[in-house]
Structure formats: structure tokens, C-alpha cells
N, C-alpha and C positions, 0 to 999 in steps of 0.2 A: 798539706804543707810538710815540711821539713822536719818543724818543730814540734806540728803534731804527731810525726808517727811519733818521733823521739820521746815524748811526755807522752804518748802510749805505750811504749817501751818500759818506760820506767815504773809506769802504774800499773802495769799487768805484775811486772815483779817484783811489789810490792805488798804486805800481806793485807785482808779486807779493811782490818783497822786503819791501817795506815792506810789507804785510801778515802775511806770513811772521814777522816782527820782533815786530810786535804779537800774533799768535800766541803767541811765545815766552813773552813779559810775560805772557799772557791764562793761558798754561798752568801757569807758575809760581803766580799766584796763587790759582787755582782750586786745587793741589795744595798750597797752602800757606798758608789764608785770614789766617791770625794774623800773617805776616810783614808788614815795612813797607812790601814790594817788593824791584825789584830794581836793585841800584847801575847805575851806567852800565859797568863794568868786567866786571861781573857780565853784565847783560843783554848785550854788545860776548859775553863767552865764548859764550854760550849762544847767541848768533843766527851766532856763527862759525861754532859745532859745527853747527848745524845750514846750512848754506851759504849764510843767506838774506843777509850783508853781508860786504865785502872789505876792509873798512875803518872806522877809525872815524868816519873823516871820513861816513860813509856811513852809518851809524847815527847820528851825530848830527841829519844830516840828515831820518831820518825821525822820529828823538826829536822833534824839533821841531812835525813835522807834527803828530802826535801830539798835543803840547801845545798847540797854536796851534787846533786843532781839538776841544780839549776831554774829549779821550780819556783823556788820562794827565793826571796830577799830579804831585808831589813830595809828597816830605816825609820828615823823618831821621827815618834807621835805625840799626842799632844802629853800633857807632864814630863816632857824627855823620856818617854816609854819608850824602847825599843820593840816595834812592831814587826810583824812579819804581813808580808804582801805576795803574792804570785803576779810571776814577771810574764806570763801566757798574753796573746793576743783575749778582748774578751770573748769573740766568735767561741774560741776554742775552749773559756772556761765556760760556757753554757754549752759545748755540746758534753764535756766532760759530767757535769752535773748534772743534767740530764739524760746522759745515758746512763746513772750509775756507776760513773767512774771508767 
């Protein structure tokens, strides 16, 4: 599809962290469809645990890309959290996550 080469595009020029990151996101939501996503505090744990950012300033940085590129959204979650979501068909985020990005 369209979209997928496009969000291939963007993830190839992007650096491994910052796919890694998007992983995270991609993993949460495939394991969790009903949730609103994941806070920035939330997703900042989850991409720590797994070693792909050092900082938050560094995860912001790719939250951006993310959004600026169409990948991720917003929108509140439960406490009025603003959550971030990926707007991908699911097909396309399990071949993403599955192929390693």
C-alpha cells in the first residue's frame, strides 16, 4: 500500500533508536487495542527499559518525528493524559514489528 511504503520511508531514515521507540508504541498497542495509547511518561519508561533512549529530551525528539511524519497522534487517555497512538492500519504495524522495524 501507499501508506506502507511511506511509513517505510520514514523508518528507514530514521536513526535505530528512534525506531526502536516506535516499536515500543507499536508493541503496546497491538497488545492492548482498546487502550488510548501510551502517555509520554509511560512510553519515556518503556523505551528506557528497553535501552532504545537516554533521555527525555531524546524521546521527545523522536515523538516529534513521529508526529511531523504522520505516524503517531494524540489524544486523551484516561486521567486527561495525553497519549500518543500510531494512526497505521494494524496489518502494517505487525509487519513493522515483526520485521524489526
Amino acid at each position: 500500500s501507499g501508506e506502507g511504503r511511506s511509513a517505510q520511508v520514514v523508518l528507514d531514515a530514521l536513526t535505530a533508536n528512534a525506531r526502536q521507540a516506535f516499536r515500543v508504541l507499536l508493541q503496546h498497542q497491538l497488545a492492548e487495542p482498546k487502550s488510548a495509547g501510551l502517555s509520554f511518561h509511560q512510553l519515556y519508561a518503556d523505551c528506557r527499559a528497553e535501552l532504545c533512549v537516554s533521555s527525555e529530551a531524546a524521546l521527545k525528539g523522536h515523538v516529534t518525528e513521529f508526529t511531523d511524519h504522520h505516524l503517531v497522534r494524540t489524544r486523551r487517555g484516561a486521567g486527561d493524559k495525553q497519549c500518543y497512538f500510531c494512526t497505521l492500519p494494524r496489518e502494517l504495524m505487525e509487519q513493522i514489528v515483526s520485521s524489526g522495524g
